[in-house]
N, C-alpha and C positions, 0 to 999 in steps of 0.2 A: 504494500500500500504506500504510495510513494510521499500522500500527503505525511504519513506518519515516520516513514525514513527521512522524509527532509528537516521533519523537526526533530530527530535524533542529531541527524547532521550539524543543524543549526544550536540546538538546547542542552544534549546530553553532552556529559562531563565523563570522558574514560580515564579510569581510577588507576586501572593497570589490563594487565590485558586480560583479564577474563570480568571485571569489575566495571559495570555501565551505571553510571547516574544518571536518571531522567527523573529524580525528585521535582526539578523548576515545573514540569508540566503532566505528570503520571502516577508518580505514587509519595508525592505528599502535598504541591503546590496541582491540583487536579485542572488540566483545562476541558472543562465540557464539550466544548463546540468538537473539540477534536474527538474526547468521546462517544459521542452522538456521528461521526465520521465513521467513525471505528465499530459502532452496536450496528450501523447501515448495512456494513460490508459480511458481519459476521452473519446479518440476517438475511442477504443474498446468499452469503455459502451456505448458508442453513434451511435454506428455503422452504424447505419438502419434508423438513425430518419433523416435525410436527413437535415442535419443540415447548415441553408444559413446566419445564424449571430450567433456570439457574442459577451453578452451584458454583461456589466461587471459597475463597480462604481469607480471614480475615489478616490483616486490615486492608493491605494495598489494593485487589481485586475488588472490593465490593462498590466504589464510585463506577467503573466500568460496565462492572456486571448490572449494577442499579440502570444506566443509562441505554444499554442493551436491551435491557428488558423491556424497555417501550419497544422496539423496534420490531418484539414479538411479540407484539399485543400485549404488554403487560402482564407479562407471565412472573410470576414469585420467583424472587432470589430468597434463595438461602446460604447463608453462611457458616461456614466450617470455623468453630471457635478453637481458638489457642490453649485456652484452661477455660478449667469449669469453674464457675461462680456458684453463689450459692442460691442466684435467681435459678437457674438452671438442673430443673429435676425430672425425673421420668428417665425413661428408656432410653440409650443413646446407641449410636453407631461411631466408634472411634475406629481410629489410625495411627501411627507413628509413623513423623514426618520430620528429617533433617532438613534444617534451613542452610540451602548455600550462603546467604547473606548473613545471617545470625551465626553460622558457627555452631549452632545447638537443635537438639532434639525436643521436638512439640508434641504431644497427644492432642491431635483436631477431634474436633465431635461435634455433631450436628442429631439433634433430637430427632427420635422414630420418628415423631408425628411430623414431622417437616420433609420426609423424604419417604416413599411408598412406595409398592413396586408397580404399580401402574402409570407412576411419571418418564418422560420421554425428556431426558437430563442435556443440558450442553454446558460445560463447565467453561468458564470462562476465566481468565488470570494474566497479568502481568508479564510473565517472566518465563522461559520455560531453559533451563540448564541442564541440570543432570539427571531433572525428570519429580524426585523426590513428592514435592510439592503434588504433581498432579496424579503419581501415583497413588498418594494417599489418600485426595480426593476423586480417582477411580475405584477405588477401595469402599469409600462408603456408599458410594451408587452399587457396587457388589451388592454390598452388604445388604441394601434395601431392596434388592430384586430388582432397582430399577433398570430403565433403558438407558444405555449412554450413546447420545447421536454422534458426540464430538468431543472436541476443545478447540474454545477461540482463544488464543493468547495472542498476544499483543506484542513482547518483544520474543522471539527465541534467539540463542545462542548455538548457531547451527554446529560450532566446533566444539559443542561439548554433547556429552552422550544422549540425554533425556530425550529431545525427538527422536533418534532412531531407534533409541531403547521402545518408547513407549509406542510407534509408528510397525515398531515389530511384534506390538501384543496383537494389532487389528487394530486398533482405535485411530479416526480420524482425527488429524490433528491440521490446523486453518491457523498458521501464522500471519502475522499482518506484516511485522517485519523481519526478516530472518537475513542476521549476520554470521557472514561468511568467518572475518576475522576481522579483530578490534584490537589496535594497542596506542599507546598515550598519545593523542592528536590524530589518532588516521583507522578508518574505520571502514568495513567494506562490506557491502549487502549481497544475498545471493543473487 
């Protein structure tokens, strides 16, 4: 998606060569409009899969997946939580997920009643690297019998494993932007 590579080009800050900052406009200063660029595309790719949730990981994913979800007629997101609070009771479907950014291991979990096997799932997220992340939110769609049509992600990191890891389970995976290779000042799309 070129509008979205160009404001990589132009906004992201490369840290080192596997380490991308797009906080100015993606996952912590959020620009919408591009959002809403991004929920368009994901819901042309998506067109036909009859898509009745999206399931995203908290925090970064959930602005995106929120602005997506108009574009499927307002279908519910839900969000895969980090830790369990003590609002948070009932049945749950967890996972353990290593964060390549954090350095540390999460228990996600998202409430039975939020996720059922008659939903028709497109998980939506940020980032996709080594995979971890979206393994573990294919995991709880497992879990819940549901259907998993996809994943729309937003940035991938083509030179590290998690697309062709997880591209090798069967699951569709609709990058918007997929880098080739990134190192300090120079950066290259497939």
């Amino acid at each position: 998606m070129k509008i979205l590579e160009d404001r990589i080009r132009r906004d992201g800050v490369m840290v080192s060569e596997d380490i991308l900052k797009v906080d100015s406009f993606l996952n912590h200063q959020m620009d919408v409009a591009l959002f809403a660029e991004m929920g368009r595309e994901w819901a042309r790719l998506y067109a036909g899969d009859r898509v009745t949730k999206i399931l995203t990981i908290e925090a970064s994913g959930i602005g995106m997946a929120c602005v997506a979800a108009e574009q499927f007629g307002c279908v519910p997101v839900v969000f895969a939580k980090k830790s369990k609070s003590r609002n948070v009771t009932g049945d749950m479907y967890t996972a353990k997920v290593e964060s390549f950014t954090h350095g540390q291991v999460n228990d996600i979990i998202v409430s039975k009643k939020y996720l059922q096997p008659g939903d028709r799932v497109l998980i939506i997220d940020d980032f996709l690297a080594n995979g971890a992340a979206l393994q573990g939110l294919i995991s709880l769609v497992e879990q819940a019998g549901a259907t998993l049509v996809g994943a729309g992600i937003a940035v991938e990191k083509a030179f590290q494993p998690g697309g062709e890891r997880i591209r090798a389970k069967g699951v569709r995976v609709e990058s918007l932007a997929k880098i080739k290779s990134m190192g300090v000042g120079s950066i290259e799309f497939c």
